[in-house]
N, C-alpha and C positions, 0 to 999 in steps of 0.2 A: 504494500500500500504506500502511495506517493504522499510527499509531506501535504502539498495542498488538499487533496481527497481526507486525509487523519482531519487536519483543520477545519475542513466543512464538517466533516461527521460530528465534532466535538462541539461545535459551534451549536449544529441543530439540536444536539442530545441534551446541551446544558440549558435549552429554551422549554424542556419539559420539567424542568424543577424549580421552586417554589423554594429558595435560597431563604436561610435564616438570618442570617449577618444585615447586620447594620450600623452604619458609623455614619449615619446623615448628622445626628446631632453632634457628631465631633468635628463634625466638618466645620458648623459652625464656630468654633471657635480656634481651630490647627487642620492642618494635614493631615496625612494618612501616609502610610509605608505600608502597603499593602504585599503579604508577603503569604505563597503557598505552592506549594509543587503545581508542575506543568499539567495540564487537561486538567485539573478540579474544575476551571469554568471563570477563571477571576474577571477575563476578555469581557465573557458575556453579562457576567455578574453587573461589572459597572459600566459597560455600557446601556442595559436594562433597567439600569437603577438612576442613572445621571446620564440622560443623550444628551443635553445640555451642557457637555465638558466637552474642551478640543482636546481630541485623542491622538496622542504622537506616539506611534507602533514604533519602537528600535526590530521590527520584525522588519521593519521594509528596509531593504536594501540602501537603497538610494538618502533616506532619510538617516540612518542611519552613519553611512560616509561620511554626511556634512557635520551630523554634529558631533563625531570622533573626531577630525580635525579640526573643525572651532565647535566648543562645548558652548561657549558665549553664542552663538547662532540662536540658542532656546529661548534668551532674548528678546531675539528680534522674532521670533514667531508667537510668543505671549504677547508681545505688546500689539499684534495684527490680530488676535485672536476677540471673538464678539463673545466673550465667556469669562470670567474669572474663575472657573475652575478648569486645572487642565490635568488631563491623564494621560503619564508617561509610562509605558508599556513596557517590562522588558529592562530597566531601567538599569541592573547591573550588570547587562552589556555594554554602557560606558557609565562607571562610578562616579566620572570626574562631573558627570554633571550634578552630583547633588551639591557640589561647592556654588554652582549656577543659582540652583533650585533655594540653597539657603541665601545669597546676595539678592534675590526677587524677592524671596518674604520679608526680608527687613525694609525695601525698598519700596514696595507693596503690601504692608499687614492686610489688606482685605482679598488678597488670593489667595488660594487654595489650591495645593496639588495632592492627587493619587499617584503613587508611586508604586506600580508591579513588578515582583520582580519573584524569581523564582530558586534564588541563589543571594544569599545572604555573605558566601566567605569572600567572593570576589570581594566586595564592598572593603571586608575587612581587610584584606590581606593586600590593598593598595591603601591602605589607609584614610578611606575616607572618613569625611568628620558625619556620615549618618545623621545633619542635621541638629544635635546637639540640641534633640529636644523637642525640638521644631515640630517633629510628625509622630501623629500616634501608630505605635506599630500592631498592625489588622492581620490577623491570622483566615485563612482559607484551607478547609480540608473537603476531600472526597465527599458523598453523598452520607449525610447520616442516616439514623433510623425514622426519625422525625418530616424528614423533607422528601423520604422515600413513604413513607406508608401514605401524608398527605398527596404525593403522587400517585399513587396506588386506592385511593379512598374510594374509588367508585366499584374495586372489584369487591366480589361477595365474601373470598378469603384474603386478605390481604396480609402477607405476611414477609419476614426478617432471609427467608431461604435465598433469594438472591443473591443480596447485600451478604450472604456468609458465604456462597458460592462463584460469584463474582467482584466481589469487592465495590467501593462506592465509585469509579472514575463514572462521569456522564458519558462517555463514549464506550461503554464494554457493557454497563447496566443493561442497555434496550437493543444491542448488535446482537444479529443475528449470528456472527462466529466470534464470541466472545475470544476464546485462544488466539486466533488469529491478529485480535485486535490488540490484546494483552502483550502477545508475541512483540506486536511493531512499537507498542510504547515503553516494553522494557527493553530491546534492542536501539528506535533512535532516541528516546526522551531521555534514557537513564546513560546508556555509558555514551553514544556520542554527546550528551553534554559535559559528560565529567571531560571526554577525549577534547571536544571544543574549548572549556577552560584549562586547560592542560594541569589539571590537578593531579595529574599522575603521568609518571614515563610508562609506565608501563601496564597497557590496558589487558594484555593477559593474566597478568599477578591479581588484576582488582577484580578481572570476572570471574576467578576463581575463589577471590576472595567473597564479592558477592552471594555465591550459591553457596557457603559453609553459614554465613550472614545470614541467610535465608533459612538455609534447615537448623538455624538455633537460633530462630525469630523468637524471640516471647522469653526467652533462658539469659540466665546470668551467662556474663561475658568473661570467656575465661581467653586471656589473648595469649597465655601461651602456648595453650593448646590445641587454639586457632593460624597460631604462627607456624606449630607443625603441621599441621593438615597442608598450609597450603604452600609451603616451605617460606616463608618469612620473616622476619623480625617481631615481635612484639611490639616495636614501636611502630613500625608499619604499620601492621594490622591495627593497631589504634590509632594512626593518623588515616588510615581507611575510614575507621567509622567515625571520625569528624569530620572525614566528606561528605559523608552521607546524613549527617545531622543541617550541614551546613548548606546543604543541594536542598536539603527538608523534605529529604525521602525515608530518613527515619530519626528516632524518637531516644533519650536513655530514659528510662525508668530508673529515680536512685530508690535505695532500700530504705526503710522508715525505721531510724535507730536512733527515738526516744526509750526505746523500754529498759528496766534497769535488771531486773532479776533473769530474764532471759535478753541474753546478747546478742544483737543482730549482726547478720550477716554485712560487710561494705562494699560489695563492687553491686554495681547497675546491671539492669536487663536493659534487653534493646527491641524496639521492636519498628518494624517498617510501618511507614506513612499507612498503607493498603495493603487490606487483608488478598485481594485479586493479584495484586504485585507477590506477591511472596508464594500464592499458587505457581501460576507461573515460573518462578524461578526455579521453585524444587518441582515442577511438573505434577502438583497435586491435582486433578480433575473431580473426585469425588469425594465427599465427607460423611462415609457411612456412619449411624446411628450408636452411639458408644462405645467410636473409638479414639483415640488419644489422637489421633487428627483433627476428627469435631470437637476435641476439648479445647485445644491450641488454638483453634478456630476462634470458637466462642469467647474464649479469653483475649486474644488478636482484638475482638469487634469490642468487647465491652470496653479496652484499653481506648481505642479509635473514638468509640462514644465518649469516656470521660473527658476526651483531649479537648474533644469539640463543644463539650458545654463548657469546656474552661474559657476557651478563648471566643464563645459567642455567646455566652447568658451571665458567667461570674467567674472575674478574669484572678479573681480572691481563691479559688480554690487550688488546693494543693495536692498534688497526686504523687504517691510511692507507693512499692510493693514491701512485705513484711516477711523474712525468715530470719527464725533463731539459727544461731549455732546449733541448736540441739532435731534442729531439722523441722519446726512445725514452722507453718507457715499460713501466708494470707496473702491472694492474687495481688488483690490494691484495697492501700489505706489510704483514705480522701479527709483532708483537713477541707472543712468549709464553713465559713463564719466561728460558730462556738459548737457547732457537732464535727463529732470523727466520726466515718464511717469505715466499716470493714467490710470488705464484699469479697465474697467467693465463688468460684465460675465451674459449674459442672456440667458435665455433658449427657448425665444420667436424668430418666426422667420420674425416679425415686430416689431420694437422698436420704442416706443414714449419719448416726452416730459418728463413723468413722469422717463423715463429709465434716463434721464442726469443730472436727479436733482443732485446727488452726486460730478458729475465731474466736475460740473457748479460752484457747491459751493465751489470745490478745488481749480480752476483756481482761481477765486477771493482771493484768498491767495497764489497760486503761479502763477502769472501771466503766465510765458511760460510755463504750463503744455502742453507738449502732450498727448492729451485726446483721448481713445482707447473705443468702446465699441465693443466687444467679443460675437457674437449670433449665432443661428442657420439660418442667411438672407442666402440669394440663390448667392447676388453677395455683392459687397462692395460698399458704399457710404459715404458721405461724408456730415454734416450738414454745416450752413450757421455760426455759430460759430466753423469752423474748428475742431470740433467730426468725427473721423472717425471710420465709423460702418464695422467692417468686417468680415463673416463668420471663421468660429472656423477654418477650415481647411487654410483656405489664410492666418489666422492669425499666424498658426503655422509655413507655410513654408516661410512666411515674416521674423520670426522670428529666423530659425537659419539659413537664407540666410544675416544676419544684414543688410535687407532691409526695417524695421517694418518702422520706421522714414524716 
């Protein structure tokens, strides 16, 4: 598939969702640095939300040339512009211009810029000043469970099987050869971008580093282990996955190590942007019903889900996972206002005793935990140590109705 044909299909795919995100009222008062890996839809997002902004694509060639050799050029196209707000596309294909972008807003406090970009470490790694304050930084992810089921509200069953079988991008959700689709955006979106910023010599070492990445999605990062598998450094393989934090194609998870009588664990899990991306890489096609694939799975989404109410409903909430030294554990611990929650991710659609060992052992070091287990059950329940068990789906729409609690 050609890059233009990927670009229409995405284009039309992200005109079928009903986006949550909103920063209209930040606008009024700062900018925006809108920032989220390629295909989530960012293009379409504001230009459906602000046609009213003059839109400068660094995707177009031409436009692009000019103002890599004069960055000042953006200028003299703001000041021709019948808009005061302008959206710059693309934006960390030339950094230098947010040195532009910050001389316009002091020289102009009543404009506004959108700022996309899909790669965060260029910015840093030429050292740009990011503004220094100037722009609120707007996160964009793949399709959640909210803005897919609102899309889905006319059928009679509407349910999360997709979104756990193909992942949330707008363009693999409704494609009729989802593989195929997935194929071409981890083939050109992920390593020819990383090959286009030259964040690596060497694109053989990082694809193979990728696929180990991928089949220890969701698992503590152990990088010397990862350094053998794919014969590399340690430090490599850890400046690998600050490419890929930094591309915003994946995520660390740190470990929640307030508790005092049982000691936690310190290294981070990691887990990729899209549960669809991570199929793909290790070749998973199916997610049979009670097995430690669907559990990964499950875990993968509800991870994806909490990201995306952090950074679109309450940008206050804190998210780690929890294990002892002594091996009990809890998927993720969520600081949010004055409750901590604990939540647990199973793939069975009967949970036992053995399921609560983890939250059991948590509460006893934080006393008011709210203790959450996450399953494939048919309705919600409730134990006699106030554990409350609830199907993957109730859990989702509890959660960005801020009903969960």
């Amino acid at each position: 598939m050609n890059f233009f044909k990927a670009y229409v299909l995405v284009f039309e795919m992200a005109h079928e969702f009903k986006r949550i995100l909103s920063f209209k009222n930040i606008l009024r008062e700062m900018s925006v640095l809108f920032l989220g890996p390629r295909q989530t839809g960012k293009s379409t997002f504001v230009e459906n939300t602000f046609p009213q902004a003059l839109r400068l694509d660094l995707l177009d060639s031409s436009l692009f040339r000019d103002l890599q050799k004069n960055p000042n050029a953006l200028k003299e196209l703001v000041a021709g512009a019948n808009s005061n707000l302008i959206f710059v596309d693309e934006v960390q294909k030339i950094p230098e211009l947010l040195d532009v972008v910050q001389s316009l807003m002091r020289e102009k406090p009543n404009l506004r810029f959108i700022l996309s970009g899909s790669s965060a470490r260029k910015l840093r790694k030429q050292g740009t000043n990011l503004l220094g304050g100037r722009a609120f930084p707007a996160y964009f992810h793949p399709i959640c469970s909210k803005e897919f089921l609102h899309h889905r509200k006319d059928s009679s069953t509407p349910s999360l099987d997709t979104l756990l079988t193909r992942g949330g991008l707008p363009s693999i959700l409704n494609a009729k050869d989802p593989s195929q689709q997935l194929n071409a955006y981890v083939g050109v979106y992920i390593q020819e971008e990383i090959r286009a910023e030259a964040l690596t010599r060497n694109l053989g070492d990082f694809n193979r580093f990728l696929d180990i990445a991928a089949l220890t999605n969701g698992e503590q990062i152990d990088f010397s282990g990862i350094a053998r598998d794919v014969q590399l450094s340690p430090r490599t393989v850890a400046s690998y996955y600050g490419i890929l934090q930094d591309t915003l194609i994946g995520y660390l998870l740190e470990p929640y190590r307030k508790t005092k009588t049982r000691k936690a664990v310190a290294t981070p899990k990691f887990y990729f942007f899209d549960l669809g991306v991570v199929h793909r890489l290790i070749g998973r096609e199916k997610l049979p019903k009670g097995t430690p694939e669907l559990g990964k799975a499950l875990e993968h989404f509800i991870f994806t889900e909490l990201l995306a109410y952090k950074d679109y409903v309450d940008n206050t909430l804190a998210l780690f996972y929890w294990r002892s030294l002594t091996q009990f554990e809890v998927d993720f611990v969520v600081q949010i206002k004055n409750e901590i929650w604990g939540i647990e991710v199973k793939s069975t659609d009967h949970v036992d005793k053995d399921d609560f060992k983890g939250l059991r052992a948590l509460a006893e070091e934080i006393p008011h935990l709210k203790k959450i287990v996450v399953c494939m059950a048919i309705r919600p329940s409730k134990t006699s140590d106030e554990i409350t068990v609830l199907p993957l789906q109730t859990f989702c729409e509890k959660l960005w109705s801020k009903s969960l609690i």
